[in-house]
Phi, psi and omega in degrees: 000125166287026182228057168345315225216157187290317204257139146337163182276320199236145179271149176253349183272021163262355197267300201292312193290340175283286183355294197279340170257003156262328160309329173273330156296325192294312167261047147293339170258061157279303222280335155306291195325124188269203189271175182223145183325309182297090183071339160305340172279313199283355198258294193232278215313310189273333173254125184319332190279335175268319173322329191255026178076206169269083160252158164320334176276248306256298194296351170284312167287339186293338207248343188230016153227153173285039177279146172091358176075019177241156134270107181200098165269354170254001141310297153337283175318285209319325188279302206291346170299303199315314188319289212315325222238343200226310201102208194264015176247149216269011132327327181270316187283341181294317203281344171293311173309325175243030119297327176295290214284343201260351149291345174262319189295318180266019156289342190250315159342312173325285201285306198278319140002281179297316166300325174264319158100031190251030183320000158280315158306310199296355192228009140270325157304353170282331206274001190276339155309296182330296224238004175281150183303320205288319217273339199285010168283326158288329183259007166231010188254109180288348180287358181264354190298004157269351182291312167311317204262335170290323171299308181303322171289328171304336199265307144345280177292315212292314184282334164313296152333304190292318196286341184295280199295334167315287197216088168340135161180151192267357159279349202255327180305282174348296193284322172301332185246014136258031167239344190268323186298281177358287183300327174296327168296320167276333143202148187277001171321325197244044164306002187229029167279353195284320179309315168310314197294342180300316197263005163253007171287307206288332156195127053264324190299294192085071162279137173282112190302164152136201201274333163307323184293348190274317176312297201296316163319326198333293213285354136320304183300323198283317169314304177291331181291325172281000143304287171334339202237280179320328172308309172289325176300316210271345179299318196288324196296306141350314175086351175282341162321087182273015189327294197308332203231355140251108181298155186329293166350289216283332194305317194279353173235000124301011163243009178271337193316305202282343184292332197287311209298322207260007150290293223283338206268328139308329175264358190213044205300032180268161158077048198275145210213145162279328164231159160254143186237150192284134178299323188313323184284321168300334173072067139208083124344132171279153168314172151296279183329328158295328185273305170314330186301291179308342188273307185316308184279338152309272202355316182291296187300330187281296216269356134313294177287005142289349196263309161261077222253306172333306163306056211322322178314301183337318196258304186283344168295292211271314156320299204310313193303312202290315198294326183269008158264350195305315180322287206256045203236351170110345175248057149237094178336356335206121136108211177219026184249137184268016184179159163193152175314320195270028175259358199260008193302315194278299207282005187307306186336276165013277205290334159288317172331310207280326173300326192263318160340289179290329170289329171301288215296288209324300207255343147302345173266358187262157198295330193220001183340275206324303129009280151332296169307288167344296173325295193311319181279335146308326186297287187295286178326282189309305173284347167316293177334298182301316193283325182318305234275299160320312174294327168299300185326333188268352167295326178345342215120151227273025166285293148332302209276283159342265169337311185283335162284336157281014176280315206273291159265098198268342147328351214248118181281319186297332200274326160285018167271280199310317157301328169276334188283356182262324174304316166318330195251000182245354129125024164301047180299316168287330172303302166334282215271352160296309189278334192266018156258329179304288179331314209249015163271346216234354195271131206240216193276347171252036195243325150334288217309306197229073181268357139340330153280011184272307157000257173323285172351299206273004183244334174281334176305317174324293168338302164286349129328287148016272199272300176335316185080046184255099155305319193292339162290305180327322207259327217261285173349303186287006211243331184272308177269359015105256151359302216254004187201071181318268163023341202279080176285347154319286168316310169323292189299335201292328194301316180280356179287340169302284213310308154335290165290015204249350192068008152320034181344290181288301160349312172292324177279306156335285197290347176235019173252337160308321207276346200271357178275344171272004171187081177298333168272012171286127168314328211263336209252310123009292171292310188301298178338265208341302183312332173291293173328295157299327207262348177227023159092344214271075180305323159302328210265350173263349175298312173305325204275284178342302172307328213298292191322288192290358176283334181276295214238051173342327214237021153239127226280330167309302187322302177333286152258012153273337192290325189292330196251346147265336170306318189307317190308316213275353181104328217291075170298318189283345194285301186321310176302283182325290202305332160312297181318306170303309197290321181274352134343298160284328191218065190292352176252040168280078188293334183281347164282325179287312176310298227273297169297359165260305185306325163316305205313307194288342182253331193292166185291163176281000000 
């Protein structure tokens, strides 16, 4: 082993103290940024297990459900500390993710420092961690915070391991596999650290190989095999699992596609996306001729670095990339992205080692190397800095995020969804209504594939429509998702409240006395009545449906005071006060609530 001794030769903490201040430059406006649609509700903002902070029912679930379709129950623990300690704002929760990260950067610093006895290569291959564009999607997406927190654990085991191989011990083969546990627990990604670890016995440590390093690994493997298997049941369990609806074929050659795509997205990191969305879902398939190309050029590059094996960094970089993407590369589906930025967090690593390795070999033979490098090496890191810095910025918010992502990929059916409903929700209704007509102008094999989402398309255009207040599209939409889900009772109901504002009364009633007999405990269909009901005098029969409504949905403030302004229609004048009183409770800034309870007060009963 080249790491004799506990202490580096050279102090590192001028190295360690750069690290943290291009990292924090690069990502300062992370502390702007808010949560964004795409999975942050699903993660915190929405979820009961996180939301109510750190209790015991939260930490019980966290460890015995598949939400979200993962396991990470200490992913889970992590968010509910952030409620506890931030609340819902999302500034705290940012600052966890890159502490974590700028805690894994200076752990892999560490580690190749003490091992190599090189702390200048070892702390550019840290900051090429730091600062690269592809990771800020893991360090500024808070729903991601597991890649950080897994990463971290990965890095964890890995100094653990080096301390293991110093001096052997089954306290210390321990600690290596509860720190290796750890990371399975926060994401099963890095099921493939025991391989790693195989492959840094070969360098930096310079282990002697054979069946013992292997041996010595066992119960790591059995640990990563038993992560496998719950990962996929809780995947399979989830609905996240695409096998079934991409065949074996385009899976195995998009992956190989994607080991080339995701070089180049190392050497170019620009025009960077939250999904790639998979060509088999896009109906453009890769050629023969793209797949075969790229299966040539791994092919070229693994028999390079076995050829130069004598290199050592060569052979374990470039292993570490192939063997840590094998999880997520796809061809066991997970999602509909045929590639994503946050898969790159762990395997980059590899490719720097082998990279800044071979340029350190590169410029000790050159006459002026070191100098040349240096330059170089400033050069690249100052423009990392800079895009990273531009890439955070597309986090801002999920408009933000969206637009920049359609730039890249304007093929993403999910992404003009995700983008008209964040226009929907900022009251951008023509926009809204541009990107989900873009979808069904578009609709090509893969809204064939997955036509639930032809569905979906035609019920958020209702929507916006809606609220524009163009009703005759509403209904023709609603009508269209309707057609492809009877079942759709959003639609349903939504369709008779148009009818409603369109004055179609009995119309309105038929379509919304279907939906509450075909689904009497729906909310939506019970208020939506009740507003008919009112809106055509029958004032008892909407007081009932309004109690029905409000036993389900207590804390809306309409519900509320329309219940109050029919008991009044109806004489209930003391019933009538309270519910005004309850309705100013919830909304105090409601003048017709207000009105009403000054006009009341003096005739209701004490």
């Amino acid at each position: 082993m080249a790491d004799p001794s506990p202490l580096a030769p050279r102090p590192t903490w001028p190295i360690a103290a750069l690290l943290v201040v291009a990292t924090v430059a690069a990502y300062a406006s992370v502390w702007r940024c808010d949560f964004v649609s795409l999975d942050d509700p699903t993660y915190v903002t929405d979820n009961p297990l996180v939301a109510q902070g750190l209790t015991w029912q939260g930490v019980a679930g966290a460890f015995t459900t598949g939400h979200a379709a993962n396991y990470h129950p200490l992913t889970w623990l992590s968010h509910m500390v952030d409620v506890e300690l931030y609340g819902l704002r999302p500034a705290g929760h940012h600052l966890t993710n890159l502490l974590l990260h700028l805690a894994s950067t200076l752990l892999l610093f560490a580690f190749l420092a003490r091992t190599t006895q090189a702390p200048w290569a070892s702390g550019v291959v840290a900051a090429l961690f730091a600062l690269h564009p592809t990771h800020v999607e893991s360090v500024a997406w808070i729903a991601e915070r597991k890649d950080c927190l897994s990463t971290l654990f990965a890095m964890a085991t890995i100094w653990a391991y080096r301390g293991y191989c110093l001096h052997p011990s089954a306290r210390r083969a321990a600690g290596v596999g509860l720190w290796f546990t750890g990371g399975l627990l926060a994401k099963p990604m890095v099921v493939s650290l025991p391989l790693l670890l195989w492959l840094l016995d070969y360098w930096p440590l310079r282990r002697p190989l054979g069946w013992r390093r292997v041996g010595e690994k066992l119960p790591l493997f059995a640990l990563a095999a038993a992560s496998c298997v719950v990962t996929f049941l809780a995947q399979q369990s989830g609905g996240a699992v695409q096998d079934l609806r991409i065949p074996l074929a385009p899976r195995l050659a998009n992956a190989v596609v994607a080991y080339v795509r995701y070089l180049g997205e190392l050497l170019w990191p620009v025009k960077l996306s939250v999904l790639y969305p998979h060509p088999y879902i896009t109906g453009t398939p890769w050629s023969r001729a793209t797949v075969v190309g790229c299966a040539l050029l791994l092919l070229a590059l693994t028999a390079l670095a076995i050829a130069l094996r004598r290199r050592r960094h060569l052979l374990v970089g470039w292993g570490w990339y192939l063997v840590s993407m094998v999880p997520v590369i796809g061809v066991v589906q997970v999602g509909v992205q045929a590639m994503a930025d946050r898969y790159t967090y762990l395997p980059f690593i590899g490719l720097f080692l082998a990279i800044v390795w071979e340029g350190r070999a590169l410029c000790a033979r050159l006459g002026r190397g070191r100098w040349l490098g240096g330059a170089a090496t400033v050069a690249v890191l100052g423009l990392l800095t800079l895009l990273t810095a531009r890439q955070v910025g597309a986090w801002r918010d999920s408009t933000t995020l969206y637009e920049r992502s359609l730039a890249a990929t304007p093929e993403s059916w999910a992404l003009h969804n995700n983008l008209g409903n964040a226009y929907s929700r900022a009251g951008n209704y023509d926009g809204a209504i541009r990107e989900f007509s873009t979808i069904l102008d578009h609709a090509g094999h893969f809204l064939t594939l997955m036509g639930e989402h032809r569905e979906e398309a035609h019920y958020n255009l209702a929507l916006a429509y809606q609220e524009q207040g163009d009703l005759g599209q509403a209904i023709a939409h609603y009508q269209q998702a309707i057609a492809l889900n009877p079942a759709n009772l959003d639609a349903q109901s939504n369709l008779g409240l148009v009818y409603l504002r369109q004055g179609k009364v009995e119309q309105a009633r038929q379509q919304l006395e279907w939906v509450v007999r075909v689904q009497p405990g729906y909310p939506a269909g019970l208020y939506n009545l009740a507003e008919v009901y009112r809106a055509a005098g029958e004032d008892e029969r909407a007081a009932r449906l309004y109690e029905r409504f409000l036993r389900l949905r207590n804390d809306y403030p309409p519900a509320v005071a329309h219940l109050a302004a029919s008991y009044e229609k109806l004489g209930l004048l003391a019933e009538a006060t309270a519910a005004y009183r309850r309705a100013a409770l919830l909304d105090p800034t409601d003048p017709a609530t207000q009105a009403a309870l000054r006009r009341l007060q003096p005739l209701a009963t004490p």
